[in-house]
PLY file of the C-alpha trace (Angstrom):
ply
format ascii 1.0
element vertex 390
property float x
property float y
property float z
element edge 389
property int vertex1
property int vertex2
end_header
-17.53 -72.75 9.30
-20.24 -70.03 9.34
-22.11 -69.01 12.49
-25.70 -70.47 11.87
-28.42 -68.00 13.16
-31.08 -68.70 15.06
-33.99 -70.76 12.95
-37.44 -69.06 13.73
-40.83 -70.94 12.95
-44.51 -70.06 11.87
-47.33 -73.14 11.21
-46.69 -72.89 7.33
-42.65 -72.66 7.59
-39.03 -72.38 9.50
-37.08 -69.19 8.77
-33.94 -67.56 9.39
-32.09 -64.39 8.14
-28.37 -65.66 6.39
-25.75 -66.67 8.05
-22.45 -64.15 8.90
-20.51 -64.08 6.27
-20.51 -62.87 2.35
-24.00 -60.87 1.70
-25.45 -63.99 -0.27
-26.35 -62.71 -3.72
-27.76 -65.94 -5.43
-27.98 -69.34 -4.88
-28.55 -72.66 -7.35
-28.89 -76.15 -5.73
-25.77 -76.30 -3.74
-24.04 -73.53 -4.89
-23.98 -69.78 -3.54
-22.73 -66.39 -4.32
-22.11 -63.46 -2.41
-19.92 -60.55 -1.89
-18.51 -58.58 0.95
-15.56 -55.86 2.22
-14.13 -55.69 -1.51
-14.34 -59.45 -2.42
-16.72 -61.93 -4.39
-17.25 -65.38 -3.29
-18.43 -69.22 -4.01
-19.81 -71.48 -2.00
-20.37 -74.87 -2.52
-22.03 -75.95 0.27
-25.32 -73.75 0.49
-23.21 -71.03 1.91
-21.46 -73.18 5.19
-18.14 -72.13 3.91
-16.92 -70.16 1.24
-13.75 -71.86 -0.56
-13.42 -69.92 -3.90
-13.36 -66.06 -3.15
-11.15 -63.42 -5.88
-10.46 -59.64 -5.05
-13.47 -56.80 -6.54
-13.29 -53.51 -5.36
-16.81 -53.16 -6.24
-18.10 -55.60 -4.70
-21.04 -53.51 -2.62
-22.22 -52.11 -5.79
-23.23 -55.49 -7.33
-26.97 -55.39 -8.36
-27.46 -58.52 -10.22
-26.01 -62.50 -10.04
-26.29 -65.73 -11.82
-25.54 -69.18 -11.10
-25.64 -70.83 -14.73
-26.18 -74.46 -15.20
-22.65 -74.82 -16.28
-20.77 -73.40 -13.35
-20.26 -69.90 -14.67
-21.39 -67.11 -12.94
-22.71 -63.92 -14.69
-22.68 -60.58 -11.98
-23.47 -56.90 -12.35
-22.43 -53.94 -10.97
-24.92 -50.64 -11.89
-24.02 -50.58 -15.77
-21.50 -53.23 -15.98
-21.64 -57.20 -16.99
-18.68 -59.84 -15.58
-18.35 -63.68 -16.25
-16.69 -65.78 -14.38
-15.90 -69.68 -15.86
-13.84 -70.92 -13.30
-15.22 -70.44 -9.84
-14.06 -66.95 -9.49
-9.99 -67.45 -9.99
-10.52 -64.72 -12.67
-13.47 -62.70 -14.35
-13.75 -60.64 -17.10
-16.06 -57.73 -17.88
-19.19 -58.99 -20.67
-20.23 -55.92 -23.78
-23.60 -56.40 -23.92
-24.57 -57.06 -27.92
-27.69 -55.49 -30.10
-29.31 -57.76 -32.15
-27.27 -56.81 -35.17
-24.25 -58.05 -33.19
-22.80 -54.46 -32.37
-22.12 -53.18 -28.88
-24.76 -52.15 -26.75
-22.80 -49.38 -24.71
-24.09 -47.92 -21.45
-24.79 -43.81 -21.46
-22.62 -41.36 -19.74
-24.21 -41.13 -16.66
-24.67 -37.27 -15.58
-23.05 -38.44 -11.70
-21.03 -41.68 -12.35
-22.19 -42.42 -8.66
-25.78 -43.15 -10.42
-24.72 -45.08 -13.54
-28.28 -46.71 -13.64
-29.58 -50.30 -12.37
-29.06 -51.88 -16.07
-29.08 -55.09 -15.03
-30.66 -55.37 -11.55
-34.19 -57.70 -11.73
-37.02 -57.92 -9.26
-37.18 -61.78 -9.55
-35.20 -64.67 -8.48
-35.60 -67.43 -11.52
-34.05 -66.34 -14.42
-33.37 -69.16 -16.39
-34.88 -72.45 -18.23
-34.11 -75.07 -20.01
-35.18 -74.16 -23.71
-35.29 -77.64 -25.78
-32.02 -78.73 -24.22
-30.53 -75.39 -24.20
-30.29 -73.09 -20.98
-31.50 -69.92 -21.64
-30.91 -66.65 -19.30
-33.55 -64.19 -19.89
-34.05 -61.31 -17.59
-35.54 -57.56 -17.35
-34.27 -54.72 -15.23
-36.14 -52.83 -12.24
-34.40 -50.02 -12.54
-35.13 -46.20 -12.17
-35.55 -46.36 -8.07
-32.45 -46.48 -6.83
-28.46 -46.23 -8.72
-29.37 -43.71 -11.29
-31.82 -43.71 -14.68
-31.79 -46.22 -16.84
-33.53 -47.52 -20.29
-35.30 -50.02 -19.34
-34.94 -53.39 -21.35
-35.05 -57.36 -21.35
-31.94 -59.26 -21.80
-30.60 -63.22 -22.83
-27.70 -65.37 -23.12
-27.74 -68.61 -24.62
-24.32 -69.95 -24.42
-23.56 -69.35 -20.51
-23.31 -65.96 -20.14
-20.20 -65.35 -22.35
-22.51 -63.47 -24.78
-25.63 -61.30 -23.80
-27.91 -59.46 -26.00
-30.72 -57.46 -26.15
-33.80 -59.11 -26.19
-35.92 -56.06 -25.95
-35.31 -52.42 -25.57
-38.27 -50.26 -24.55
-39.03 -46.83 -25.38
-37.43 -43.53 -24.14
-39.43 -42.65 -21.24
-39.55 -38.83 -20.71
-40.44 -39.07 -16.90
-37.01 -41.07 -16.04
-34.40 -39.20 -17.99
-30.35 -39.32 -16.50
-30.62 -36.27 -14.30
-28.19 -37.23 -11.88
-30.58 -38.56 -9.24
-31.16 -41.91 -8.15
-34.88 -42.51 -9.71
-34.13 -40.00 -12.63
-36.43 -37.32 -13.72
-38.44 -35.31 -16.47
-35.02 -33.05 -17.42
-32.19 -34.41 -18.55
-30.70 -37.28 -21.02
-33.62 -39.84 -22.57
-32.37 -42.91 -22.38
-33.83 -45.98 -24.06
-34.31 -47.63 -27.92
-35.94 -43.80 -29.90
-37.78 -46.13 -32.46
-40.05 -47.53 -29.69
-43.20 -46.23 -28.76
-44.01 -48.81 -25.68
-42.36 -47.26 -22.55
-42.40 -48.24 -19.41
-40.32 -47.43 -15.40
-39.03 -50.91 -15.41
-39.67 -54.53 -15.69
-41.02 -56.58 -12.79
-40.39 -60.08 -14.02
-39.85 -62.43 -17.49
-40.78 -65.91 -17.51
-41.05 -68.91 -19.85
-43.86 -71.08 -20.54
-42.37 -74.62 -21.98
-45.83 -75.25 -23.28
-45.98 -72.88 -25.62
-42.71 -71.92 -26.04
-42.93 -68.73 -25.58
-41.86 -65.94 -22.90
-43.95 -63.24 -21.31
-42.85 -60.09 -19.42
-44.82 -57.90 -17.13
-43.67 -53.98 -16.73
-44.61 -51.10 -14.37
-45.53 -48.38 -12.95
-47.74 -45.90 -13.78
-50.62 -44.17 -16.02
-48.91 -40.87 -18.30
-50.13 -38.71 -20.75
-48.12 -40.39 -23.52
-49.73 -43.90 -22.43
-49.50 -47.09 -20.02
-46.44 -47.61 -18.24
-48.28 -51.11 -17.05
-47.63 -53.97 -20.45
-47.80 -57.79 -20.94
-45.61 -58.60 -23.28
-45.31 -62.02 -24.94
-42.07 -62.74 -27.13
-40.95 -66.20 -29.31
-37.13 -67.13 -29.72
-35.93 -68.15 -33.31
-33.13 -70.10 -32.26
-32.14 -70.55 -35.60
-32.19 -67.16 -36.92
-31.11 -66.07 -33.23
-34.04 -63.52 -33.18
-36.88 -62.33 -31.30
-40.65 -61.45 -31.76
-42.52 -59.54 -29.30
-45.64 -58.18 -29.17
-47.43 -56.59 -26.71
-50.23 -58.52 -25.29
-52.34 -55.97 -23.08
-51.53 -52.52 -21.60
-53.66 -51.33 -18.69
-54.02 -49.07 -15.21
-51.43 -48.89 -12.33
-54.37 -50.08 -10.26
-55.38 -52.79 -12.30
-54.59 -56.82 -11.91
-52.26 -56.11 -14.88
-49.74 -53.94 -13.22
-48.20 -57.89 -11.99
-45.00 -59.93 -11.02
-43.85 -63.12 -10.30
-45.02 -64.58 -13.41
-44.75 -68.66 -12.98
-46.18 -71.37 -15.37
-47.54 -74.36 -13.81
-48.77 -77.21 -15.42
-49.67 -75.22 -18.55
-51.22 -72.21 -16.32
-50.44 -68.64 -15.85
-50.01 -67.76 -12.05
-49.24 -63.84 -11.24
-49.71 -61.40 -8.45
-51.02 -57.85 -9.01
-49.40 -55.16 -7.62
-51.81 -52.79 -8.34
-51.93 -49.41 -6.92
-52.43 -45.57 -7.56
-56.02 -44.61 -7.42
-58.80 -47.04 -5.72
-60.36 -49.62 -5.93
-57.52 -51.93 -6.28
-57.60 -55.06 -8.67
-55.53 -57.55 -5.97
-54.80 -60.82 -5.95
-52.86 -63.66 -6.94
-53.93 -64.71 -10.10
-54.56 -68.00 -12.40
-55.27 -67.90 -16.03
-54.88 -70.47 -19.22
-52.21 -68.16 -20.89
-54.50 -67.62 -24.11
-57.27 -65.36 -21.65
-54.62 -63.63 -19.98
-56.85 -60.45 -21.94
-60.31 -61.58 -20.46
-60.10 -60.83 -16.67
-63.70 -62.40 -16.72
-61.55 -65.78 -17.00
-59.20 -65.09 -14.40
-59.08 -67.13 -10.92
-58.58 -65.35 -8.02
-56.80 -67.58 -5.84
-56.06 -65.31 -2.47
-56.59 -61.51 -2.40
-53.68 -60.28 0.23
-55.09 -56.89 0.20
-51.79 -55.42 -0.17
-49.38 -54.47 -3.54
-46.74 -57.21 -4.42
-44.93 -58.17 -7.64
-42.82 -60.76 -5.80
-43.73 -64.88 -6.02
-42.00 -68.21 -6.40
-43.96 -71.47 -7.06
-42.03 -74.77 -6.75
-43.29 -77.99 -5.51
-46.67 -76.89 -4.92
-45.43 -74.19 -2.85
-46.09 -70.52 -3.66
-44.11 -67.81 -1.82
-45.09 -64.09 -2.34
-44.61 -61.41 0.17
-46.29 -57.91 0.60
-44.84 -54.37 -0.12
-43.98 -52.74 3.03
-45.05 -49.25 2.99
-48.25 -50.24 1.90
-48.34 -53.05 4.43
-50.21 -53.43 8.04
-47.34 -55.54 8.86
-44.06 -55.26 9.05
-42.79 -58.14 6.87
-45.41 -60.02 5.20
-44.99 -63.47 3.63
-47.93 -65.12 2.07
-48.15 -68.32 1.46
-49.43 -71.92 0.19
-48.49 -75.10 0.57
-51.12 -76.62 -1.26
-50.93 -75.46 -4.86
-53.39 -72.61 -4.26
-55.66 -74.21 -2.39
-55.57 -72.94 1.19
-53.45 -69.58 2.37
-51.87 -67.62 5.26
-50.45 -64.79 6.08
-47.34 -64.24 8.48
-45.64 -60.96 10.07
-42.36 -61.76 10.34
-42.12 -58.35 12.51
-38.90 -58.93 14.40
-37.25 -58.85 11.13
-38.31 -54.82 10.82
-39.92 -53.04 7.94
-38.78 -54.93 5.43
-40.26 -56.17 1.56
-39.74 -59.61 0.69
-38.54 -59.85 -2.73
-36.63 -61.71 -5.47
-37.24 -65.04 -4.36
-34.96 -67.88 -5.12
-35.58 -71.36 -5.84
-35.02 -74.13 -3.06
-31.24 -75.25 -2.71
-30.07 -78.46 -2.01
-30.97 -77.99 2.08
-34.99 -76.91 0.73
-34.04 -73.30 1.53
-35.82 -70.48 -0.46
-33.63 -67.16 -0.94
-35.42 -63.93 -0.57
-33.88 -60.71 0.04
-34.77 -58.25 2.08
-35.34 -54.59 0.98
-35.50 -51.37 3.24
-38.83 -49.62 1.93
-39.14 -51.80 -0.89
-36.12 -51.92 -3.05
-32.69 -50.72 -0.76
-30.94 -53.76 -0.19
-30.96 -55.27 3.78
-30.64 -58.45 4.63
-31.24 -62.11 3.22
-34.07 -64.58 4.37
-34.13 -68.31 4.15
-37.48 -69.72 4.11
-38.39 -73.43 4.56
-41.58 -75.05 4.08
-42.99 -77.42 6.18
-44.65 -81.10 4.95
0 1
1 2
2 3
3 4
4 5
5 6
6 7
7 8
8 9
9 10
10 11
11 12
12 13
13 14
14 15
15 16
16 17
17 18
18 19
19 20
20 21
21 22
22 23
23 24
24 25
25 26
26 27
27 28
28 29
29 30
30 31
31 32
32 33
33 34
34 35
35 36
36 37
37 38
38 39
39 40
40 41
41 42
42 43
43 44
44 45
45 46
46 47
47 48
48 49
49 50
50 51
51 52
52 53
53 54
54 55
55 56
56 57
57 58
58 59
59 60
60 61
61 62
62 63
63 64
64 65
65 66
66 67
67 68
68 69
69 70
70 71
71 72
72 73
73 74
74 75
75 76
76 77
77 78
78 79
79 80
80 81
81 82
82 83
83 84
84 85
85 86
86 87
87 88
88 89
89 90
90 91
91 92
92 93
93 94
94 95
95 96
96 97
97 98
98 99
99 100
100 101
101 102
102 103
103 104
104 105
105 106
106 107
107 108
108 109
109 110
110 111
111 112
112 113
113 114
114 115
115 116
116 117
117 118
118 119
119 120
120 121
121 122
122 123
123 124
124 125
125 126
126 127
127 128
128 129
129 130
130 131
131 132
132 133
133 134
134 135
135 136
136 137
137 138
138 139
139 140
140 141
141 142
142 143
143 144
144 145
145 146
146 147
147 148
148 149
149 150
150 151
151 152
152 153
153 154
154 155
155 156
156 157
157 158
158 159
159 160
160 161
161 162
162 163
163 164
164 165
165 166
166 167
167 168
168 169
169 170
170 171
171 172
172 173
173 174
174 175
175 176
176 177
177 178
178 179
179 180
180 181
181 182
182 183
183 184
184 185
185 186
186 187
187 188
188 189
189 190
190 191
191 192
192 193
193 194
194 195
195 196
196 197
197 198
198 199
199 200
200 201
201 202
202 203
203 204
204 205
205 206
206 207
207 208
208 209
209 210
210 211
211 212
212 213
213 214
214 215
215 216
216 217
217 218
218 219
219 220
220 221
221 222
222 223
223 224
224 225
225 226
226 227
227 228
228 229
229 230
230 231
231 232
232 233
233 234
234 235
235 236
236 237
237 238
238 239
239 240
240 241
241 242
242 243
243 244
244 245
245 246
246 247
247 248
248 249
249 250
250 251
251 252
252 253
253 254
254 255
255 256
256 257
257 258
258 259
259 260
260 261
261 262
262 263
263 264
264 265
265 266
266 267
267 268
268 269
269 270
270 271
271 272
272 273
273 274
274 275
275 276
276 277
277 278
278 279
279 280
280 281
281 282
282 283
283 284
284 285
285 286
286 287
287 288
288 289
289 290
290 291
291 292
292 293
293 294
294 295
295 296
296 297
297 298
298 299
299 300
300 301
301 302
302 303
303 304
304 305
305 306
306 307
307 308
308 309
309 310
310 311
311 312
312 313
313 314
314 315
315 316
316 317
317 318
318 319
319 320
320 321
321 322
322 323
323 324
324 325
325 326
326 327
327 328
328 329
329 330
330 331
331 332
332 333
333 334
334 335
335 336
336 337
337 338
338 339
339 340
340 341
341 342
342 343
343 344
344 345
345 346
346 347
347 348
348 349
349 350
350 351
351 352
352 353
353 354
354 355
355 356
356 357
357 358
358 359
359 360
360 361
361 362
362 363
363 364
364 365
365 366
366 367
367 368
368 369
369 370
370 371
371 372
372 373
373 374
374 375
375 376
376 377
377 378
378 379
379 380
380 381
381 382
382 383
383 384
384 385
385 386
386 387
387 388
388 389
């Protein structure tokens, strides 16, 4: 049995960092995944005890986890897909496809210490149910930390065992494969040649049931050669196993369109901006009918933090977003509503340290929220549990 920390309280919600054990990667109703000293594990018990566990050297250098409605668990290292169907007695690596069915390959990184974050997202939900089907559709954030990397969106419709390119982005000539960990303007371009849109990375995908359709916000900045900052909005052929994209608007770092946590409630658009750069800052979380997502002049504002985030979870009527750290007056900042939008706060968890919220989970089975913890804002710390109060 896990050591339980100590559970912490503000007026909006309880909180506690994870208990000892695995470094808990994901979590999906009762189940949990995490990974520690050379070894991957499965909980089944919102991470009390850890039953299921298999040997993976690599194990620190995961970057990305799935819990799929089926049982199977999809995980990352930097440039590398696994699958695992039967609770982690065995895994096997996953070639991610094109869209002509051949092998998407990784590049030769210039320091196989920095193979790239190819797989690594910014959000917690990942996946929907897509008229009966589940679908896994994710972007990477990528080009901080692990090495360059294109930057693209991916899905799996059949549990993980196949993944394909959704969308590839451009080759972006300010994060070549120089060796470093962000990348740099010398070296390899990486990324699909025949695309003009380019863009750092992708802060978050999501699906809208009511239209049947999935957008995708990117980052980060303003260059020469164009935005870095695109909406994107893309339809599934299920039959014909194909996508269409388009982009919907491309804008400033510092406007309300450099976003995350994309969520659709009740047939609305909900987003935070994490706009920065150059002032005056276009902040806020945001509430839109999706079809005036490109008039601002129809946008709600529902809460202006005053601070840069692309990190938010709504579920239940409660929205979760945090603030960015270095740009932060506290230390960690959780914002949040239990009311649908209707009334806010603001808490510094500041015994926790300089630390940015982000990729927030869905409740489990106990009504815990997941949210890591990142040092700055993306170098993996610790893990928070958040519960709301009635």
């Amino acid at each position: 049995m896990s050591v339980q920390p100590q559970i912490a309280s503000t007026e909006h919600f309880w909180y506690r960092l994870q208990p000892e054990g695995p470094y808990i990667d994901t979590q999906r109703d009762n189940k949990a995944f995490g990974f520690k000293d050379g070894r991957i594990y499965l909980s089944e018990d919102c991470g009390h005890t850890w039953p299921y566990s298999s040997e993976f050297p690599e194990a620190e250098k995961i970057t990305f986890s799935v819990i799929l409605k089926n049982g199977n668990i999809l995980f990352a290292t930097g440039a590398q897909l696994y699958l695992s169907t039967d609770n982690l007695k065995s895994y096997h690596p996953v070639t991610v496809k094109n869209p002509d069915g051949s092998d998407y390959l990784p590049h030769t990184p210039q320091n196989p210490e920095n193979p790239g974050w190819y797989f690594h997202p910014l959000n917690g939900v990942k996946s929907w149910d897509v008229n009966g089907i589940e679908m896994l559709v994710w972007g990477n954030y990528c080009n901080v930390l692990g090495g360059a990397s294109p930057a693209n969106i991916y899905y799996s419709v059949d549990g993980g065992e196949t993944v394909k390119i959704a969308y590839a982005f451009g080759q972006n000539p300010y994060f070549r494969d120089n060796g470093s960990p962000g990348g740099g303007r010398e070296g390899t371009l990486l990324g699909n040649p025949d695309n003009p849109v380019i863009c750092r990375h992708v802060h978050t995908v999501a699906y809208n049931p009511d239209e049947n359709a999935f957008y995708a916000c990117t980052g980060d900045g303003d260059r020469p050669e164009g935005f870095e900052c695109h909406w994107l909005r893309g339809i599934y052929d299920a039959a014909a196993d194909r996508w269409d994209w388009k982009v919907v608007h491309s804008d400033h770092l510092n406007s309300r369109y450099k976003g995350g946590g994309i969520t659709f409630v009740d047939g609305m658009l909900y987003w935070i901006s994490d706009s920065n750069g150059p002032e005056p800052y276009d902040r806020g979380i945001f509430r839109c009918a999706p079809e005036d997502l490109t008039h601002p002049e129809r946008h709600e504002r529902l809460f202006n933090p005053e601070v840069e985030s692309a990190n938010m979870v709504i579920q239940d009527n409660v929205i979760l977003a945090s603030h960015c750290a270095p740009a932060s007056p506290m230390a960690t900042g959780i914002i949040v509503s239990l009311d649908g939008g209707k009334t806010w706060a603001q808490h510094d968890l500041a015994e926790l340290g300089q630390r940015s919220p982000c990729r927030f989970h869905e409740k489990n089975t106990e009504g815990w929220f997941r949210v890591d913890l990142r040092a700055g804002w993306i170098e993996r710390a610790e893990v928070l549990f958040i519960k709301p109060k009635e």
